[in-house]
N, C-alpha and C positions, 0 to 999 in steps of 0.2 A: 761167235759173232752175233749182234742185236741188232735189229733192224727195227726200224720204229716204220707201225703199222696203223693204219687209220681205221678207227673204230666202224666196226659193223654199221650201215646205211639204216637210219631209224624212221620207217615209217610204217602206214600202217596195212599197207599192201607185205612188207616185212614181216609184219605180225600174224597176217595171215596165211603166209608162206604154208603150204604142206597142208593147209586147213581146206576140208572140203562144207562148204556153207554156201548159203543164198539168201538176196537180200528182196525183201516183197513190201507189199502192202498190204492190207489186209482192211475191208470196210467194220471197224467193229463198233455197229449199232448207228451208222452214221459220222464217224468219225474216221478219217482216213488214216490206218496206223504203219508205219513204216517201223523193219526187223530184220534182224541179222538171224539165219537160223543153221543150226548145225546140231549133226544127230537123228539119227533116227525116230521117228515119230513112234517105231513101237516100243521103244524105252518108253521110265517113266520123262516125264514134263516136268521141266528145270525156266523159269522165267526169271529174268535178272534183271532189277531194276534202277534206272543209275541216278541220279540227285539234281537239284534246279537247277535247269540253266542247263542239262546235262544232254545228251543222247548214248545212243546204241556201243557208239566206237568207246566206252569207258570200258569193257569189257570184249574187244577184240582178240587180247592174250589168254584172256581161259577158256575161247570157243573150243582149242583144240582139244584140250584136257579132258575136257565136260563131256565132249560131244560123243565121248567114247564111252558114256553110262548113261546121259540121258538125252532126250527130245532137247535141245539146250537152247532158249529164245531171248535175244537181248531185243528191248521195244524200245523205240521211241516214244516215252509218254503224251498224252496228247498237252499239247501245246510248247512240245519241244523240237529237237531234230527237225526230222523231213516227215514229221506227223502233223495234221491238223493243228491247226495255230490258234491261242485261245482268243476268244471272242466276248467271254468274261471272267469276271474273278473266279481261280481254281482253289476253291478247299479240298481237304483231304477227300471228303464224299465223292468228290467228281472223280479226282485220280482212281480212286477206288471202282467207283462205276465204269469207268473206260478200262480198267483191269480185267470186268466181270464182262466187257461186251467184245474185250479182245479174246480170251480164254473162250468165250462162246463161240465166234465168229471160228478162229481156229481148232473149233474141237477137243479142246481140253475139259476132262471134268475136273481132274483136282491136277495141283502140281505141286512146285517144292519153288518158295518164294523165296529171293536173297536179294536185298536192297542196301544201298549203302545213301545215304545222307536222307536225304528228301524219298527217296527207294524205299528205305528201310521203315519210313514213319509211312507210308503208305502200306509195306507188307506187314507192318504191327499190326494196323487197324484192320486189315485185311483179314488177317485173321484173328483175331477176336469177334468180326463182325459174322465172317463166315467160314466157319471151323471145317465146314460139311468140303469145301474146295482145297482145301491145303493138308499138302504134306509135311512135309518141313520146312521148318524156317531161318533164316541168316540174317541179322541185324548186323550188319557194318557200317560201321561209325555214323548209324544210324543217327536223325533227329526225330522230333515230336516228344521229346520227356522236358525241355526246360526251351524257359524263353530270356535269354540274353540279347539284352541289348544291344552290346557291342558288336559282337556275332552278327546280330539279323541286320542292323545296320551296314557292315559292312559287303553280306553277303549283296544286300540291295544295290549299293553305292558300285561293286565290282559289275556286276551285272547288268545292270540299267547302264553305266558309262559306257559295254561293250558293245550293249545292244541297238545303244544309240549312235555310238563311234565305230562300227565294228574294223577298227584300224588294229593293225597288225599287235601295234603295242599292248591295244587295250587289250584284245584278245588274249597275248600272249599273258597279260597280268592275271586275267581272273583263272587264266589254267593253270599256273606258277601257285599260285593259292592256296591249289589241292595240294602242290609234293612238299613233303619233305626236301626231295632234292629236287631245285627246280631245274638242274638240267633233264630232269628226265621230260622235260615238252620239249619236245621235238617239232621242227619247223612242218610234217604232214599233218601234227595234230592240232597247231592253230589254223592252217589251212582248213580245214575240214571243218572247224567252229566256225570259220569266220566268214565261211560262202553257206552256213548254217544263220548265221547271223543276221544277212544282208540282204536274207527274206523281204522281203515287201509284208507289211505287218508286223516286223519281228517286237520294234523298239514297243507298236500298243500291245501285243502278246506278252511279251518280257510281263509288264508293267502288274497284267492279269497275274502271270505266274509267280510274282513277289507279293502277292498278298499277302501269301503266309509273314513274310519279315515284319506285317502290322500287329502291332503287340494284341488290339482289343484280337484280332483275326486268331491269330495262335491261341491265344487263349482259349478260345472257344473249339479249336482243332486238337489242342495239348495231350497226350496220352495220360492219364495217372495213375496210381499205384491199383488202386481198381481193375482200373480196365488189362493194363497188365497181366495182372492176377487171373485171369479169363483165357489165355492162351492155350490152348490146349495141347497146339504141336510142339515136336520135340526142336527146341531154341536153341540158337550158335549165337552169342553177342561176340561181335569182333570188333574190338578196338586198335588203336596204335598208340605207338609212344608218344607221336609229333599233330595229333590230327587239330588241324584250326579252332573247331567247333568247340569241342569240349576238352576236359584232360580225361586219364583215365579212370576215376574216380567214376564220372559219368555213366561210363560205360559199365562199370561195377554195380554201380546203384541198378539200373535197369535188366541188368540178369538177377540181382536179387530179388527183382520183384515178380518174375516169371516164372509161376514152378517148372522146376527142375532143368534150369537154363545152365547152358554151358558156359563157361564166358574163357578169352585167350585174350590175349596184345601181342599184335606185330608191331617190331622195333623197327626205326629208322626209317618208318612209313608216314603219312601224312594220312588227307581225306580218299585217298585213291590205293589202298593196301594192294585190291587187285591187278593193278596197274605196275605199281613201282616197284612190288617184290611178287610176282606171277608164280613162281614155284613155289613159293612159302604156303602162298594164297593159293593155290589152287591144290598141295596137300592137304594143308589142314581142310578147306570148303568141300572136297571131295568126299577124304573119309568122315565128315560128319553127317555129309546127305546121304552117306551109302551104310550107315550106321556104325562107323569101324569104330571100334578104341583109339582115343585120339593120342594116346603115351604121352600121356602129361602136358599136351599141350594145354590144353581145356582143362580146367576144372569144373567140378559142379557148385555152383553159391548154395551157400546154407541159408 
């Protein structure tokens, strides 16, 4: 006999079902930073950081994995979430300096960075700038190596609509963007952007936060083969098959240029691998920051 069963309730109180964590704020250097945090503090220091326009909850499904090897901290970047709201134009410098007065404020001296889009060009620079703070590193589906067009235009266009419309629809579009599958947004996670959204200040904050999408601005932000070349920690490039921004070719180029970078592609994923395939993502992310052999997942670029 078959019985047709209604799919498990997707939100993100679900997600964190069985998850022992707490959510704060933190003053770092003047800037009020709100965090999901799970893990012991006397592990090592795992900080996760999620892409424009993004917050904390892009990483609600690997607190529980994580929290069981390290300190595990997802932040609201300042002038995102329910963190201080920007006030001016954000270059990479600023995300960077709010990284270095969140880590202070909380007591971290080094950690182990893993960024995905907007994340991930901020824990580049991060560490190339300062080698002496980090442990290891994760670039997924990383940006700051090229500046397209199309891309930053539309990245603007989804975000600025939302920020200024923060209606159900528009919401639900710019989060659809990230998946490969876009059912996987689930009606808690536009909720949770959308009263993110409807901040008071959000639509002049937005505006600060897509500077980067201004070609002369990127430009001047861009990472290159150089600076690349300068990384000292041991590098995870994580791409996917389906990710908006770039193909995976991208993703290739930029482990090639980091010595002795590992590079993998999760299939059937978009801009949010952590998100849409959580066990895939949270094998492979684990055993890399714990140094395991990855069995072929990873190769190393020549």
């Amino acid at each position: 006999m078959t019985t047709d069963r209604k799919p498990a309730y997707q939100s993100i109180w679900a997600d964190l079902r069985g998850v022992s964590f707490r959510q704060g704020w933190l003053d770092a250097g003047g800037i009020s930073t709100r965090y999901l945090h799970s893990g012991s503090e006397d592990q090592p220091a795992l900080i996760l950081l999620h892409g424009v326009g993004g917050h904390a909850e892009a990483y609600v499904r690997n607190l529980k994995a994580h929290a069981g090897h390290f300190s595990t901290w997802a932040i609201d970047m300042v002038g995102h979430g329910w963190s201080d709201l920007a006030t001016a134009d954000l270059e990479i410098r600023h995300y960077i300096d709010h990284l270095l007065r969140f880590m202070d404020a909380a007591g971290i001296e080094k950690a182990s960075l893993s960024g995905e889009s907007l994340g991930g060009w901020v824990a580049a620079r991060f560490a190339i700038d300062h080698p002496d703070r980090i442990q290891r590193l994760v670039l997924n589906t990383a940006g700051g190596s090229q500046a397209d067009p199309a891309v930053m235009a539309k990245i603007k266009e989804l975000s600025m609509r939302a920020a200024t419309d923060p209606s159900w629809e528009f919401i639900r579009a710019r989060l659809e963007w990230l998946m490969a599958d876009k059912s996987k947004v689930y009606d808690d996670l536009v909720a949770t952007r959308q009263a993110m959204y409807s901040r008071g200040g959000m639509e002049a904050g937005m505006r600060h936060n897509m500077i980067l999408q201004e070609m002369e601005v990127r430009q001047r932000n861009i990472i290159r083969a150089e600076d690349y070349a300068r990384i000292q920690a041991p590098t995870l490039v994580l791409w996917t098959s389906d990710d908006p921004t770039a193909d995976v070719s991208e993703g290739r180029r930029i482990a090639s240029m980091i010595p002795g970078a590992l590079f993998t592609v999760m299939d059937g994923c978009g801009h949010w691998p952590q998100f849409e395939d959580t066990p895939t993502f949270d094998r492979i992310h684990i055993d890399f920051l714990l140094g395991r052999p990855l069995d072929g997942i990873a190769r190393t670029v020549a």
